[in-house]
N, C-alpha and C positions, 0 to 999 in steps of 0.2 A: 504493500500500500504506500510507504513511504517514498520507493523511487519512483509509482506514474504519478503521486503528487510534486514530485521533481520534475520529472519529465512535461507535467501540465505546465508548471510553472516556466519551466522554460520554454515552452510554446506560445503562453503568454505572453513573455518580455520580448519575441522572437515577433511576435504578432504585433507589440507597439512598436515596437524598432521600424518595421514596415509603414505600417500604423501615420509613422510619425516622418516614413519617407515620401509618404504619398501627398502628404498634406502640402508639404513645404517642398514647392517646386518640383514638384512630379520624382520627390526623389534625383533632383538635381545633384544636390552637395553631399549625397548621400556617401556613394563613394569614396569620396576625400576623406569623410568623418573616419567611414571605415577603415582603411588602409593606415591611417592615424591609430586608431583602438587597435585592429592588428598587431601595428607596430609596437606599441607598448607591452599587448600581453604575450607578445610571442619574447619579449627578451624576459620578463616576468615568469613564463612558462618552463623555458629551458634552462634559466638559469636561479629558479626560485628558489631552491635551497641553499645554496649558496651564498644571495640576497637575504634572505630571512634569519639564517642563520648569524651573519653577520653582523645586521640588525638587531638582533638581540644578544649579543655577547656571548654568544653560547660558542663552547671550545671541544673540542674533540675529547671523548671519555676512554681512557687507554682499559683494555680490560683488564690490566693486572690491578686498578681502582675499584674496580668494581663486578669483580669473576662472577658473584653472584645474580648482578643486575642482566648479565648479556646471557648467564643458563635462563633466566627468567622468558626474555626477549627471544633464544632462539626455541626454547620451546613452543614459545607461542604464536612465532614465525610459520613451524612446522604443521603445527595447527590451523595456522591460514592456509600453506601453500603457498609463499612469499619467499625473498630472500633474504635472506639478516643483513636489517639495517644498520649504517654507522652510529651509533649514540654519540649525545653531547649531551654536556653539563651547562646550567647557566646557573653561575652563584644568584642566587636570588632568594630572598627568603620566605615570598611568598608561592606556598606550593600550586604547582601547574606545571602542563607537560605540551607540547605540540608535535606534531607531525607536519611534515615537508616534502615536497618532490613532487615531479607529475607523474611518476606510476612506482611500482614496484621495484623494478629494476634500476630507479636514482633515484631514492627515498632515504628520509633521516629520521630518526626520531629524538626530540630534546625535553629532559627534562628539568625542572630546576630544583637543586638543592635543597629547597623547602619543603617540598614534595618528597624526597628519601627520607626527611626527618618528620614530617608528619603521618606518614600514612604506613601502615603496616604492610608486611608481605604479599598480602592476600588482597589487599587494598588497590597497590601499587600494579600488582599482577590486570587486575581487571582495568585501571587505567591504560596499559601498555598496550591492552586488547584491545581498546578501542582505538588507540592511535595506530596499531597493526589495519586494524579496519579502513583506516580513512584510506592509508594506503593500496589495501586489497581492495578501493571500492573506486579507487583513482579520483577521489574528492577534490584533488587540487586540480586536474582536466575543469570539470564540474565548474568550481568555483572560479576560473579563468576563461570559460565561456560566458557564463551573467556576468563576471565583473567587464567582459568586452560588451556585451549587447550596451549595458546598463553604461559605460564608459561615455561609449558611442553617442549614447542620448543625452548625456551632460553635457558633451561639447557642442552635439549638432545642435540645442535648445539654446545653447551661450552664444554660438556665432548667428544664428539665426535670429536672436533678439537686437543683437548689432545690426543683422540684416535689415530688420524689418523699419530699425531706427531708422537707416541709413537710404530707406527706399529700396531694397533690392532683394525679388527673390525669383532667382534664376528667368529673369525676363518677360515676368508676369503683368501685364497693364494693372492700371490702377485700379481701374471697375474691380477685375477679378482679389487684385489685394485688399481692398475694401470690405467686398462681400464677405470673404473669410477672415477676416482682421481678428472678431472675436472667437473662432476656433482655433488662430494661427495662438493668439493670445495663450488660451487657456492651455493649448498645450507644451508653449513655451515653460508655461509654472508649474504645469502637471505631469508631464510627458518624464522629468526626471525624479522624481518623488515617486511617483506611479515605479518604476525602472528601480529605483534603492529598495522603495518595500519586497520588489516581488524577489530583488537579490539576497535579502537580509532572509528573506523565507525560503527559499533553497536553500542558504547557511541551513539554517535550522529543521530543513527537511532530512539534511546531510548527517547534522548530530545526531538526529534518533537515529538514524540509521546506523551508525555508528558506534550508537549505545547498544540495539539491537541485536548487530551483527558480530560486535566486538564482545556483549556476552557470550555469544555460542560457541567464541574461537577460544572464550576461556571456560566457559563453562560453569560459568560464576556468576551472572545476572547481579546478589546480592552484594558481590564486592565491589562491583561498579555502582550500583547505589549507593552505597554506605561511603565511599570514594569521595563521588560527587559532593556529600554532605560536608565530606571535610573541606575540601578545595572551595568549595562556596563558602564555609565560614571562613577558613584563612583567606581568601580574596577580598572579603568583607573589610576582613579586621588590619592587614598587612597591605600596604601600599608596595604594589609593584615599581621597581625602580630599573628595570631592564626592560620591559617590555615595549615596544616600538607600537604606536595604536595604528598605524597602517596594517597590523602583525596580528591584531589580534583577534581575530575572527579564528586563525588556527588554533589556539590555545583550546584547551579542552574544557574549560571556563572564562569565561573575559576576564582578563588581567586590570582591567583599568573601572569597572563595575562589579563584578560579581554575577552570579544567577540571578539575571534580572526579573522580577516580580510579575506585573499584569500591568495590563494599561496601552497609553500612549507609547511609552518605554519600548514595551514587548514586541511594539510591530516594528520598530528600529532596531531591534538588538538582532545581533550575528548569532544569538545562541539560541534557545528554548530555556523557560524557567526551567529553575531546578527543581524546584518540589513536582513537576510535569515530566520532568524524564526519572527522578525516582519512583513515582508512581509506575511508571511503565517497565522499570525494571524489577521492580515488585512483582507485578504481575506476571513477570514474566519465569519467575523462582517453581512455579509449580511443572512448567514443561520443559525447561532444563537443567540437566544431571548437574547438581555441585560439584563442585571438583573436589 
């Protein structure tokens, strides 16, 4: 259920992007916009982990540091059908962990300091599985298609409002600018607001899934609840001092908020509440096997 409400979602945004080329000069400048968003997330693509990583201080974790953290990791590798990823450390003392790369194959996982001192074995275990997950589910492809549609539309709606100042769209007389003035209007202020909400809810289609699926590969549903709980009160309570907010939509809780509550908030935020994905992995304890 969680990936065709992904997959709708992206038909949606797929659907303004059109939408929004048809309006404004039969899809004139559409192109340019394009090949511009392109441009951006294709180097954001192939070189995200690298970028991200950096971004956030996080340093190579040698396994003679931590022999036990990489038995953890390559068990649970094994258990996807993935290939064991590089670990990194980010001294940081608020606990949180991220995943990076665009598939399996150049994928990293980081976690930070705070998170090996808060959260137990069994704890920790079922975080890994979910950032194994993001990976086995190629979430960063995913999240670097919306962030191009949605890109796209922020710029085409920015130069298209210069446009419209400045008199010009793609050679349209004045009758016809006239007539549509207030559709070109509305969706100059809507068309990217519309484009972040439906991107912030693919984030968040991605997390359950990833709660979901990243239970069954540990086989622990209840660890990753009880996880959650923790990382939402230390994120609460510990001000993240690493975390880059271009970055944080990976985190396995927002670094810079917390498990954001209900509301206005909710439909802006990169994640799902927490007390909404514990619930779901509650549920999810009766049909599968604990480890």
């Amino acid at each position: 259920m969680t990936t065709i409400k992904t997959i709708l979602l992206l038909g949606v945004l797929t659907a303004l992007f059109v939408g929004f080329g048809r309006i404004f000069a039969h899809g004139a400048y559409m192109p340019l916009f394009l090949i511009f968003a392109l441009g951006m997330n294709f180097v954001s693509y192939f070189w995200s982990d690298k970028i991200v990583l950096r971004m956030n201080n996080a340093r190579p974790l040698p396994e003679s540091e931590a022999p036990w953290l990489y038995d953890m990791v390559r068990d649970l590798t094994g258990n996807a059908g993935v290939p064991m990823p590089p670990i990194y450390l980010i001294e940081e003392a608020q606990p949180n962990a991220f995943a990076t790369g665009r598939g399996p194959k150049h994928a990293a996982i980081a976690v930070t300091s705070g998170i090996l001192q808060m959260l137990d074995k069994r704890q920790l275990r079922g975080v890994l599985a979910h950032e194994i997950s993001h990976v086995k589910n190629r979430d960063i492809l995913i999240a670097t298609i919306a962030a191009m549609l949605a890109t796209t539309i922020a710029y085409a709606a920015n130069a298209l409002k210069w446009g419209m100042i400045f008199g010009g769209f793609g050679g349209r007389d004045r009758e016809e600018r006239d007539g549509g003035g207030i559709a070109e209007l509305a969706m100059i202020f809507l068309a990217p607001i519309g484009a972040l909400l439906i991107q912030m809810a693919v984030s968040r289609q991605r997390e359950f899934q990833a709660d979901e699926s990243g239970a069954h590969i540990s086989h622990d549903p209840d660890a990753l609840a009880s996880a959650l709980e923790t990382i939402d009160y230390g994120a609460r309570r510990i001000p993240n001092q690493t975390a880059a907010p271009a970055t944080a939509s990976l985190y396995i809780m927002n670094p810079l908020f917390g498990g954001i509550g209900s509301g206005l908030a909710r439909m802006f935020s990169t994640h799902p509440a927490t007390a909404e994905r514990v619930r779901r992995l509650r549920e999810m304890s009766s049909s599968v096997r604990a480890y």
